[in-house]
mmCIF file as Biopython writes it, N, C-alpha, C and O atoms, coordinates in Angstrom:
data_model
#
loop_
_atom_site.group_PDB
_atom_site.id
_atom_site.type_symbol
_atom_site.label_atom_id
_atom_site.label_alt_id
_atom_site.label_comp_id
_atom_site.label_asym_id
_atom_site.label_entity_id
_atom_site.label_seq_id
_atom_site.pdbx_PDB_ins_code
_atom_site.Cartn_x
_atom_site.Cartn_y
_atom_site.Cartn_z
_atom_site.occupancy
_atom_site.B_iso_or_equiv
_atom_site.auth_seq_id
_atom_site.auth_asym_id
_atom_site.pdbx_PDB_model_num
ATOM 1   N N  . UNK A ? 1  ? 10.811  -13.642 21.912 1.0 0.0 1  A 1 
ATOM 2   C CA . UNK A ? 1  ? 9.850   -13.696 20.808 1.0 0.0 1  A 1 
ATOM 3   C C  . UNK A ? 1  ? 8.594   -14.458 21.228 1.0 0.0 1  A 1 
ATOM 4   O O  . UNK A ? 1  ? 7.545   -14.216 20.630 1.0 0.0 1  A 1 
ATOM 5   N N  . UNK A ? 2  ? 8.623   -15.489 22.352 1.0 0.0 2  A 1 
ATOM 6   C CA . UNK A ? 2  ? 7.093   -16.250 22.694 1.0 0.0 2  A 1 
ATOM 7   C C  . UNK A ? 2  ? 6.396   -14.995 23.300 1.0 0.0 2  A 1 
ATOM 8   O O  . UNK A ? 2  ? 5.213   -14.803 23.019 1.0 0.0 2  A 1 
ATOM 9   N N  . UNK A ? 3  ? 6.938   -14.290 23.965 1.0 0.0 3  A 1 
ATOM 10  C CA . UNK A ? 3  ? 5.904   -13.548 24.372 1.0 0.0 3  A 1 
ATOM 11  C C  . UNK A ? 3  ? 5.457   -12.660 23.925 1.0 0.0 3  A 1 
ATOM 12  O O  . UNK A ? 3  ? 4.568   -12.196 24.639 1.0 0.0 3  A 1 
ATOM 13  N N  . UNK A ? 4  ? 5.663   -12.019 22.837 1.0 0.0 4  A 1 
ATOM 14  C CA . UNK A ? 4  ? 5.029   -11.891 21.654 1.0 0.0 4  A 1 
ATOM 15  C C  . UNK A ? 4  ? 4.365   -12.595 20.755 1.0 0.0 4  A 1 
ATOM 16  O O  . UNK A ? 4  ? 3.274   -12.114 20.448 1.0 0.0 4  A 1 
ATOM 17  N N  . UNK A ? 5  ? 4.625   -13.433 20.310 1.0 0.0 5  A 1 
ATOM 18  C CA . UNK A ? 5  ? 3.538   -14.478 20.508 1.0 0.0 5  A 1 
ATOM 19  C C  . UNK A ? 5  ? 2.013   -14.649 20.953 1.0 0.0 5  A 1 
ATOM 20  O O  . UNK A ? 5  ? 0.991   -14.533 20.277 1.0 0.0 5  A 1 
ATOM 21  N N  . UNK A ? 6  ? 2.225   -15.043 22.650 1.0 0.0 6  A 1 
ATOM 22  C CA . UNK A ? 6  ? 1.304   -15.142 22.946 1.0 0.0 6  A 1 
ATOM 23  C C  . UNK A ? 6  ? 0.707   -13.746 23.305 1.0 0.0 6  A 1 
ATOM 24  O O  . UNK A ? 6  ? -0.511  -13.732 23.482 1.0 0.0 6  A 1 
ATOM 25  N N  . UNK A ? 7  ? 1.397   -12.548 23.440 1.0 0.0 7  A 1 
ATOM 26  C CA . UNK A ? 7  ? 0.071   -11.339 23.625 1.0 0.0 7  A 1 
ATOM 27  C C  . UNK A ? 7  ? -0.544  -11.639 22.019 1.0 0.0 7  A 1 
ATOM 28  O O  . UNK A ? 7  ? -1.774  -11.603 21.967 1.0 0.0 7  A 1 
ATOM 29  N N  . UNK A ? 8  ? -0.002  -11.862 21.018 1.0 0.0 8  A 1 
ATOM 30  C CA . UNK A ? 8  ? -0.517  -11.985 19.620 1.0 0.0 8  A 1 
ATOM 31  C C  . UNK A ? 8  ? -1.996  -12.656 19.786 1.0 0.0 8  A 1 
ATOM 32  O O  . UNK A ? 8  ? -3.034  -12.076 19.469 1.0 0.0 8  A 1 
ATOM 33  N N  . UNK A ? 9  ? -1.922  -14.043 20.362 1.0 0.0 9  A 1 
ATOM 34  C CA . UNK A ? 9  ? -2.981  -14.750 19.957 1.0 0.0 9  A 1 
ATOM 35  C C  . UNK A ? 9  ? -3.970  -14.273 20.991 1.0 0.0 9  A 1 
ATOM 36  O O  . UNK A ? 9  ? -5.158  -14.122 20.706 1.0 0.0 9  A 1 
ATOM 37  N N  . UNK A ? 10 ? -3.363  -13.978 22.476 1.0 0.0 10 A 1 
ATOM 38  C CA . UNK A ? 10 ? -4.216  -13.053 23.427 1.0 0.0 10 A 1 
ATOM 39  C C  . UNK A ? 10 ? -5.033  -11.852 23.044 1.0 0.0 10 A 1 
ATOM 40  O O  . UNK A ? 10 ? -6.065  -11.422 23.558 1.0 0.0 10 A 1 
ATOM 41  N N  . UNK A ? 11 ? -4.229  -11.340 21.870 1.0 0.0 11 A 1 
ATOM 42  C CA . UNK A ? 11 ? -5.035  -10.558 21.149 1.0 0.0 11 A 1 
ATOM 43  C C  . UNK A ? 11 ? -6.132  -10.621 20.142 1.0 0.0 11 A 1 
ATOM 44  O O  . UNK A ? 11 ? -7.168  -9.971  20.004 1.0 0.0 11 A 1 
ATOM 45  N N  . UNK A ? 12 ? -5.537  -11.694 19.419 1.0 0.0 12 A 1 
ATOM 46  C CA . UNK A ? 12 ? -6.568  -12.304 18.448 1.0 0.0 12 A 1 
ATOM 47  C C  . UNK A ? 12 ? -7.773  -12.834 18.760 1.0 0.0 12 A 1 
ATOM 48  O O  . UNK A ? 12 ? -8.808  -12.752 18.099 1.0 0.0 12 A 1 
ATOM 49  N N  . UNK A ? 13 ? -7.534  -13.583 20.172 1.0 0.0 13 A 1 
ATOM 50  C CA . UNK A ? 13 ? -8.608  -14.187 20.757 1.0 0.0 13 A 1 
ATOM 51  C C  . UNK A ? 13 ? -9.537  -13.195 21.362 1.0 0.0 13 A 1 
ATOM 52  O O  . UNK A ? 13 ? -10.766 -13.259 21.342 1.0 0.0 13 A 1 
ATOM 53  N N  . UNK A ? 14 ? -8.968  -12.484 21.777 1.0 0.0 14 A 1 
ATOM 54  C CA . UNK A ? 14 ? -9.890  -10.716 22.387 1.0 0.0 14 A 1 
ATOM 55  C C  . UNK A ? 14 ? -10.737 -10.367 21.375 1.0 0.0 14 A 1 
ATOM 56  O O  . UNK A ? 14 ? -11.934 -10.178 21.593 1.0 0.0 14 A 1 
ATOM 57  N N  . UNK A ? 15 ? -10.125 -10.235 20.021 1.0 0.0 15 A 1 
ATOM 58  C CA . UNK A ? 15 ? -10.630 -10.007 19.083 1.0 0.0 15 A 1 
ATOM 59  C C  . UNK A ? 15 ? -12.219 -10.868 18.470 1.0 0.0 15 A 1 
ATOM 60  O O  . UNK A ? 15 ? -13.329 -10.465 18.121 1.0 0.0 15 A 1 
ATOM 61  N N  . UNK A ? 16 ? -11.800 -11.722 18.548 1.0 0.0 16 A 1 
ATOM 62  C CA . UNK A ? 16 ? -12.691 -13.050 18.159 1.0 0.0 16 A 1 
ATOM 63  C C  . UNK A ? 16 ? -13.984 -12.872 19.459 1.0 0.0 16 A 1 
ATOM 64  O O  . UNK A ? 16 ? -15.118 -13.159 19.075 1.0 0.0 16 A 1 
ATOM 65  N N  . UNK A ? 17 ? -13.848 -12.449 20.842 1.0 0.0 17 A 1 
ATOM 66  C CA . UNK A ? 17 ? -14.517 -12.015 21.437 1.0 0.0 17 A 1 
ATOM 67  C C  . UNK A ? 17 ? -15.633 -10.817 21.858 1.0 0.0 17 A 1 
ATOM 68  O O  . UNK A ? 17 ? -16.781 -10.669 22.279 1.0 0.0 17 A 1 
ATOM 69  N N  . UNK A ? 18 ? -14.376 -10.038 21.408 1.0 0.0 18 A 1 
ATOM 70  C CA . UNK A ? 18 ? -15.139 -8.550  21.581 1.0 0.0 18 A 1 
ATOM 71  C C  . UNK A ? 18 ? -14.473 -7.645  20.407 1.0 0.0 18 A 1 
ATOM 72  O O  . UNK A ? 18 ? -13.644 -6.735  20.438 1.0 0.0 18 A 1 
ATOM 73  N N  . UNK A ? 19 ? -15.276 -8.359  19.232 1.0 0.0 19 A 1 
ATOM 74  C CA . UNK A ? 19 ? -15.122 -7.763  17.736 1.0 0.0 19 A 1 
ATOM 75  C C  . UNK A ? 19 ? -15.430 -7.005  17.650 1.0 0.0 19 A 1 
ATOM 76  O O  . UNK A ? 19 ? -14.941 -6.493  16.643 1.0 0.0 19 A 1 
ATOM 77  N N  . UNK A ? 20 ? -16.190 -6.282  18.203 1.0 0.0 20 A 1 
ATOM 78  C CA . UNK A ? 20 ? -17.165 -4.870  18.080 1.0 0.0 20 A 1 
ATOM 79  C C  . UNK A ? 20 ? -16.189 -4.005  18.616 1.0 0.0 20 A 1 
ATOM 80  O O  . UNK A ? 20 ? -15.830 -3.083  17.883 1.0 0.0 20 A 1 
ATOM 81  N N  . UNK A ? 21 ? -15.597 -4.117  19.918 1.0 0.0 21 A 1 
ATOM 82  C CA . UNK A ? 21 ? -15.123 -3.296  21.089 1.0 0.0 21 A 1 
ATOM 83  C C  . UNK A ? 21 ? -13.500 -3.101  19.725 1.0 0.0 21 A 1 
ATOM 84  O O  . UNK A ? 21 ? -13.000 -2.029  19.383 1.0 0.0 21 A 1 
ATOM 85  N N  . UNK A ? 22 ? -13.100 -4.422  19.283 1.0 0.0 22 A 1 
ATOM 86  C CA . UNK A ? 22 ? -11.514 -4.261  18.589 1.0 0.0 22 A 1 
ATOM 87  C C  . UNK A ? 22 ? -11.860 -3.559  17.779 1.0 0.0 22 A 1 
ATOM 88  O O  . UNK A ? 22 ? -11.291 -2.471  17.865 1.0 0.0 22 A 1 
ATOM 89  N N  . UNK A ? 23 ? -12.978 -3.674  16.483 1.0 0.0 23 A 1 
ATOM 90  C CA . UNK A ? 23 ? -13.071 -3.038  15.395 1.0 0.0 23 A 1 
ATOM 91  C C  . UNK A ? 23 ? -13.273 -1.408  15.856 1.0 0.0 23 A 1 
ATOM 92  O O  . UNK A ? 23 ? -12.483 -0.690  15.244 1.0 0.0 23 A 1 
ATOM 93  N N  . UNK A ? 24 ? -14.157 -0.666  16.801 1.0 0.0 24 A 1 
ATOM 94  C CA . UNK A ? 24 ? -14.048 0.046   17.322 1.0 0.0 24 A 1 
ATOM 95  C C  . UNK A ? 24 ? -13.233 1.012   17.293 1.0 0.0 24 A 1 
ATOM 96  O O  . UNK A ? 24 ? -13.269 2.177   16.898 1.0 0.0 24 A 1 
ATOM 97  N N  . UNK A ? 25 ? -12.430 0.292   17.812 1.0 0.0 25 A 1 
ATOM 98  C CA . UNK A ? 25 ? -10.979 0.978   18.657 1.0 0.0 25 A 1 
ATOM 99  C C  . UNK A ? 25 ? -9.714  0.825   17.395 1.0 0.0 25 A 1 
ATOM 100 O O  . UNK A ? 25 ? -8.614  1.351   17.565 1.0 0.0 25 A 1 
ATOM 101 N N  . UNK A ? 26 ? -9.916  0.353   16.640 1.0 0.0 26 A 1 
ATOM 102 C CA . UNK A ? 26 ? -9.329  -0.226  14.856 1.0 0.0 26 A 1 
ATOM 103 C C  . UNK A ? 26 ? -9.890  1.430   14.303 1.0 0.0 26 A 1 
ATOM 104 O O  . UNK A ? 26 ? -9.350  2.475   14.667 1.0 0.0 26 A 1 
ATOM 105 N N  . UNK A ? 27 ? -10.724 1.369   13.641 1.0 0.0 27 A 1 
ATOM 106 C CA . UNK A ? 27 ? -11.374 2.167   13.547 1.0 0.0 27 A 1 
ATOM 107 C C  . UNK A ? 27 ? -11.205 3.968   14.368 1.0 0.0 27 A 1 
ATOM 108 O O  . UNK A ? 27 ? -11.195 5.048   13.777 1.0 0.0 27 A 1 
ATOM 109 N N  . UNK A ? 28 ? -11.114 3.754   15.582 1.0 0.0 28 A 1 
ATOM 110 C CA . UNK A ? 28 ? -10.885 5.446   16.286 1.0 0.0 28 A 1 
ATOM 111 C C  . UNK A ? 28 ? -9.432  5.443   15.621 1.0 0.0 28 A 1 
ATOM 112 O O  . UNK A ? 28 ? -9.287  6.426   14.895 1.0 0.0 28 A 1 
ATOM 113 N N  . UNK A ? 29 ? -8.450  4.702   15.667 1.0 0.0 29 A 1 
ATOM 114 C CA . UNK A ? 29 ? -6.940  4.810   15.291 1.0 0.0 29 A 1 
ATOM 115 C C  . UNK A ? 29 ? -6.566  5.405   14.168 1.0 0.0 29 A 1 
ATOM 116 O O  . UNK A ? 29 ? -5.661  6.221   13.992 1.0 0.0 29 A 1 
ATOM 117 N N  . UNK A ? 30 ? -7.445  4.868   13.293 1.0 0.0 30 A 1 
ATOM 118 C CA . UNK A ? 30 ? -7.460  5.113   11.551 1.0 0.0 30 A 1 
ATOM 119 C C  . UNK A ? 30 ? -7.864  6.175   11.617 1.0 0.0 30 A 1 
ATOM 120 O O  . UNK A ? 30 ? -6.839  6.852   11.540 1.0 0.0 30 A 1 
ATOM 121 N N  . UNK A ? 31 ? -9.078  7.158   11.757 1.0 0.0 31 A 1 
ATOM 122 C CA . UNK A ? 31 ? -9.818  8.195   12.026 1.0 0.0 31 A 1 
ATOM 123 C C  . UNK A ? 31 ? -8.876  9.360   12.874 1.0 0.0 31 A 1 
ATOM 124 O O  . UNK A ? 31 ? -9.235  10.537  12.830 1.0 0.0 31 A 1 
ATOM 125 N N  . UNK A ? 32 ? -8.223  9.150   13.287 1.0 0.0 32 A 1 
ATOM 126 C CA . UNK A ? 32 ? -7.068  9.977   13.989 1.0 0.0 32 A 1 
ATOM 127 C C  . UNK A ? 32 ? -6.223  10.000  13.402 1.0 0.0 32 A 1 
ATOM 128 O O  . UNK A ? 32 ? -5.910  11.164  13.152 1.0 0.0 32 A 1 
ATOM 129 N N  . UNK A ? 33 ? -5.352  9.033   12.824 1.0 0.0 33 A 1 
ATOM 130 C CA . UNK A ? 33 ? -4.406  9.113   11.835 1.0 0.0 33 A 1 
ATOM 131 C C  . UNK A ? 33 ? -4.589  9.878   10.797 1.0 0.0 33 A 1 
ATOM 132 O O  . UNK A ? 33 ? -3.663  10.573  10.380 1.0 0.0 33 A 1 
ATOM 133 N N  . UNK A ? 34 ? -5.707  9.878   10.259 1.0 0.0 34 A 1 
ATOM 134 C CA . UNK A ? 34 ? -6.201  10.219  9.242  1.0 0.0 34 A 1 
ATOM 135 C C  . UNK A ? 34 ? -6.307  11.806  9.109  1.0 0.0 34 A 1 
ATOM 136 O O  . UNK A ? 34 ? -5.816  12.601  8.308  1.0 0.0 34 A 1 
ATOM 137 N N  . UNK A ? 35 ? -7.278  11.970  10.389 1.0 0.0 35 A 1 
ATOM 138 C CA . UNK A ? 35 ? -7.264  13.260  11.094 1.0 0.0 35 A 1 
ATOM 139 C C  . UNK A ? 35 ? -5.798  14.131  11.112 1.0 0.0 35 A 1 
ATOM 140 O O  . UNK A ? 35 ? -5.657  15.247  10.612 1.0 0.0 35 A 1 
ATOM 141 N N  . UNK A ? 36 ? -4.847  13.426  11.743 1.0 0.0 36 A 1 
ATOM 142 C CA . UNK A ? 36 ? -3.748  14.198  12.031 1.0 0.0 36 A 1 
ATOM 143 C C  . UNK A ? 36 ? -2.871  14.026  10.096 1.0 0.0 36 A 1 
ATOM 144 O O  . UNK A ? 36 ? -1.925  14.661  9.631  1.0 0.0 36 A 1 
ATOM 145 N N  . UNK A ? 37 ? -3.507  13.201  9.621  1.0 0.0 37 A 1 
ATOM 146 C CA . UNK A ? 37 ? -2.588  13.542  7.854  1.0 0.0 37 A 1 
ATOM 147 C C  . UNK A ? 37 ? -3.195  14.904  7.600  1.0 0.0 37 A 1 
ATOM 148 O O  . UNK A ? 37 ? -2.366  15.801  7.447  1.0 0.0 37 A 1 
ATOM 149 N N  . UNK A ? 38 ? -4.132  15.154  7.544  1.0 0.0 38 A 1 
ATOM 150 C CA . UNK A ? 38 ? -5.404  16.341  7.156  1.0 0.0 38 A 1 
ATOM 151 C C  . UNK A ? 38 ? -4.773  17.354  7.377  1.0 0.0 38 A 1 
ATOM 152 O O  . UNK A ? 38 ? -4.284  18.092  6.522  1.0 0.0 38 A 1 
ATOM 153 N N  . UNK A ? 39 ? -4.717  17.508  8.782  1.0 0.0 39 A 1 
ATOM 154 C CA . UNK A ? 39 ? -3.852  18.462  9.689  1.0 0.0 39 A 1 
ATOM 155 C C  . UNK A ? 39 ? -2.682  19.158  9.519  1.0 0.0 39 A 1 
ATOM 156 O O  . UNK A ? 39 ? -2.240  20.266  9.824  1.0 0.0 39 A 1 
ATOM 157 N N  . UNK A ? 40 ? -2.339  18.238  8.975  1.0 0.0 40 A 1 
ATOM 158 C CA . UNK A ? 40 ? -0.829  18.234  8.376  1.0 0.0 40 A 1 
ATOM 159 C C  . UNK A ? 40 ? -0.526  18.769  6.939  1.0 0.0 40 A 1 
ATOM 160 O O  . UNK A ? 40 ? 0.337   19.588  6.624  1.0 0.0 40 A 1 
ATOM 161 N N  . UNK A ? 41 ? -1.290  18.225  6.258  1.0 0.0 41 A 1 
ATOM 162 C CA . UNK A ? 41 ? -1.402  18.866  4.614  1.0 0.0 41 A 1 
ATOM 163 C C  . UNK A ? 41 ? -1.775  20.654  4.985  1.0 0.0 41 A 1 
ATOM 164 O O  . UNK A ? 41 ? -1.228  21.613  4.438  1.0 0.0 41 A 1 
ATOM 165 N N  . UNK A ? 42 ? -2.841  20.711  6.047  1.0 0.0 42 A 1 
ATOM 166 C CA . UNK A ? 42 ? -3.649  22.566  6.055  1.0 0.0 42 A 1 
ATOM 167 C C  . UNK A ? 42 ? -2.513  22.867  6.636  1.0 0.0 42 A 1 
ATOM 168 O O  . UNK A ? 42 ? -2.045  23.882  6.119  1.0 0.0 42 A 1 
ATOM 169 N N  . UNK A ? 43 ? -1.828  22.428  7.512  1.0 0.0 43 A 1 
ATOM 170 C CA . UNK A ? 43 ? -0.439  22.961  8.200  1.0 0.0 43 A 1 
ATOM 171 C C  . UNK A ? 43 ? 0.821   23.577  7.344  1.0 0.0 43 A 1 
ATOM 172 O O  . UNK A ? 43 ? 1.678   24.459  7.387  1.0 0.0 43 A 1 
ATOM 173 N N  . UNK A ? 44 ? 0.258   22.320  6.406  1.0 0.0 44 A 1 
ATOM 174 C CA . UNK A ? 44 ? 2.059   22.842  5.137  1.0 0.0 44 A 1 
ATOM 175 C C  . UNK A ? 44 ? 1.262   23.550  4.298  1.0 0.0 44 A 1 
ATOM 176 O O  . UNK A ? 44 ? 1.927   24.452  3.787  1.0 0.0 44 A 1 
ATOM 177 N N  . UNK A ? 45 ? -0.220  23.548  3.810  1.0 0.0 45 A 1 
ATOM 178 C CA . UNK A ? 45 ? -0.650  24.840  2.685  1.0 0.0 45 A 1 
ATOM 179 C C  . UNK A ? 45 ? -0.604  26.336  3.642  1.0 0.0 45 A 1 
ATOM 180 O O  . UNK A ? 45 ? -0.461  27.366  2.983  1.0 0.0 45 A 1 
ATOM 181 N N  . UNK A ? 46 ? -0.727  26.483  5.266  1.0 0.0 46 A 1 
ATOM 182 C CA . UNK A ? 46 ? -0.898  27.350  5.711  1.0 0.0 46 A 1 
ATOM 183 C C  . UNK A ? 46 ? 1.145   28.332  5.486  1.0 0.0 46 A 1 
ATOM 184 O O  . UNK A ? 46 ? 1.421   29.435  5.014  1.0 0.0 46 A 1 
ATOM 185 N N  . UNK A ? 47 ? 1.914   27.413  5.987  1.0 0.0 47 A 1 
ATOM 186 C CA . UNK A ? 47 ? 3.797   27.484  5.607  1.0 0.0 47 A 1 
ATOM 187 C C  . UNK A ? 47 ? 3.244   27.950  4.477  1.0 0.0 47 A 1 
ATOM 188 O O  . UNK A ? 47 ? 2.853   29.117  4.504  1.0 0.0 47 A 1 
ATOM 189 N N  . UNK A ? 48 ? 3.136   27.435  3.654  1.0 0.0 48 A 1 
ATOM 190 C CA . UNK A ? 48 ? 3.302   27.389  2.081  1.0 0.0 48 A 1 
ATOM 191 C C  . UNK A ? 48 ? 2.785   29.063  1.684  1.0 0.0 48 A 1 
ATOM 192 O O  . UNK A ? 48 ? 3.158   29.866  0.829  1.0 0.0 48 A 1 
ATOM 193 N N  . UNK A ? 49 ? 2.015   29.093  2.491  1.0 0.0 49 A 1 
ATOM 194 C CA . UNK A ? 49 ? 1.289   30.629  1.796  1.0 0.0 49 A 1 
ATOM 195 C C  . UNK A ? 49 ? 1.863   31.668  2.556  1.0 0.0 49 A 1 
ATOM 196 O O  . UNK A ? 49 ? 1.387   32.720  2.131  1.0 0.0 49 A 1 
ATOM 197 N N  . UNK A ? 50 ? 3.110   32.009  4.002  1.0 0.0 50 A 1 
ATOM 198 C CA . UNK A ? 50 ? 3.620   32.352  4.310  1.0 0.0 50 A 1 
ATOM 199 C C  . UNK A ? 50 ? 4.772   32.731  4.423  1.0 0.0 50 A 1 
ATOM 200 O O  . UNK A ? 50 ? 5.323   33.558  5.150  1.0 0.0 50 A 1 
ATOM 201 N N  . UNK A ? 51 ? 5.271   31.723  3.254  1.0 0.0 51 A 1 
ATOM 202 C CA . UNK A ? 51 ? 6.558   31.311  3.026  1.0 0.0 51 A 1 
ATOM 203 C C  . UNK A ? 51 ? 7.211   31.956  1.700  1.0 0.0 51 A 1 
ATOM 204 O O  . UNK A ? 51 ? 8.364   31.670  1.378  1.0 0.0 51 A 1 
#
């Protein structure tokens, strides 16, 4: 569990550094996720109308 931990605060501190670069990359994750829910809903109306 410490070393989890410390990538934690290694991370946090990254963060606190290169806020732009984390929020960023925060940000592409969500936008993909998001992307692939989307995807997923036209995927099951496309089933749905085949079905």
């Amino acid at each position: 569990m410490r070393w989890w931990k410390r990538f934690w605060l290694r991370y946090l501190y990254y963060c606190k550094v290169h806020w732009f670069i984390a929020a960023s990359i925060v940000a592409t994750i969500l936008w993909l996720l998001w992307q692939s829910v989307s995807l997923l809903g036209l995927l099951l109306d496309v089933v749905a109308i085949f079905a």
